[in-house]
SEMI-896684 format. One record per atom (N, C-alpha, C): residue in one letter; y, z, x. Coordinates in pm, whole numbers, plus 32768, in hexadecimal, padded with zeros to 4 digits. Example, Ala and Ser with C-alpha at 12.3 -4.5 7.8 and 13.67 -1.06 7.14 Angstrom:
BEGIN
A7DC7830C8527;A7E3E830C84CE;A7EB6830C8528;S7F1F82C48505;S7F9682CA8557;S80038313850A;
This chain:
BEGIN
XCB41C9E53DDA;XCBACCA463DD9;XCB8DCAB33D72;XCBBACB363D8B;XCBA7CBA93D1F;XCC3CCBB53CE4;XCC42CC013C7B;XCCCCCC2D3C26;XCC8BCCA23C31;XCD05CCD93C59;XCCFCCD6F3C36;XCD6ACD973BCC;XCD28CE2C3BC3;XCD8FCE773B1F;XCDC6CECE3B42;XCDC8CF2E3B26;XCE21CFBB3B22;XCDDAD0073BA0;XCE6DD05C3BB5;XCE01D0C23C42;XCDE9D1443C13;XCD5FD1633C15;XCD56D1F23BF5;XCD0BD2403C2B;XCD43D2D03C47;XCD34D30F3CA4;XCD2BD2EE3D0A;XCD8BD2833D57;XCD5CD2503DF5;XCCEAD1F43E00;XCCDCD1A53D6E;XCC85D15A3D76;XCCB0D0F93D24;XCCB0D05C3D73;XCCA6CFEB3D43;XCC4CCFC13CD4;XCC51CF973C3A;XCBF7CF513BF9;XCBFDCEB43C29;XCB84CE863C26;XCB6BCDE93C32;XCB6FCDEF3BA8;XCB8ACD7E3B55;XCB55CD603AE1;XCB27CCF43ADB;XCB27CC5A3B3B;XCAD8CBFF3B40;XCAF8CBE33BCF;XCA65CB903BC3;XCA4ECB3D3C3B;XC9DECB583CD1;XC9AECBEB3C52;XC95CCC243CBE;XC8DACC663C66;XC85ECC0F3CC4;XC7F0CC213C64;XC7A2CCB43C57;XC742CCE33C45;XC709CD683C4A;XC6B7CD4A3CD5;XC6DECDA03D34;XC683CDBE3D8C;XC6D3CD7B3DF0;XC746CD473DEC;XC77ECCE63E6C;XC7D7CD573E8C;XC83DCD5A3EFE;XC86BCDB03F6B;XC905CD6B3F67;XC95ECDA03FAF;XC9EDCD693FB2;XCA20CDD7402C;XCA35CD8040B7;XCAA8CDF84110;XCB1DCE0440BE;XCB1CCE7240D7;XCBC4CEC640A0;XCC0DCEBA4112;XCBE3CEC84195;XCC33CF3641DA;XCC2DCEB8429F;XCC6FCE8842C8;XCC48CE5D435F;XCC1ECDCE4347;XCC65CD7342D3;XCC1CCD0442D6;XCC60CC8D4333;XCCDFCCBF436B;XCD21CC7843F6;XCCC3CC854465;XCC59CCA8447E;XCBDCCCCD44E2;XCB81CC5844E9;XCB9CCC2D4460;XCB07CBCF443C;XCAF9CB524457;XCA7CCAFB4450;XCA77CA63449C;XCA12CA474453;XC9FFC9ED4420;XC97FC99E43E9;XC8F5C9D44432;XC8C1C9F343E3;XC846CA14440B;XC83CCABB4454;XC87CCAEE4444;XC89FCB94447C;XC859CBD14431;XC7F5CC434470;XC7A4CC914418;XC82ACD0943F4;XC7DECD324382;XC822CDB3436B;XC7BBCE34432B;XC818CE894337;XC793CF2B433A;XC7D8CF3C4293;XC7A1CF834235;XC7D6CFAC41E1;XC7DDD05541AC;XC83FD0A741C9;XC849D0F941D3;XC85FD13F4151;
């Protein structure tokens, strides 16, 4: 799980739970199924 912090400028901080270089959908994650590729935009 991530914690997030404050929003700024339209942007979510993570502050834990998420390593350098790993990814997180924001946006369409009612779409998803185990094993679902995703594009990263």
């Amino acid at each position: 799980f991530i914690q997030t912090g404050p929003e700024v400028e339209n942007a979510t901080i993570v502050e834990r739970g998420l390593n350098p270089n790993e990814i997180i959908v924001v946006e369409g994650q009612h779409k998803l199924s185990h094993g679902t590729k995703v594009k990263a935009l």
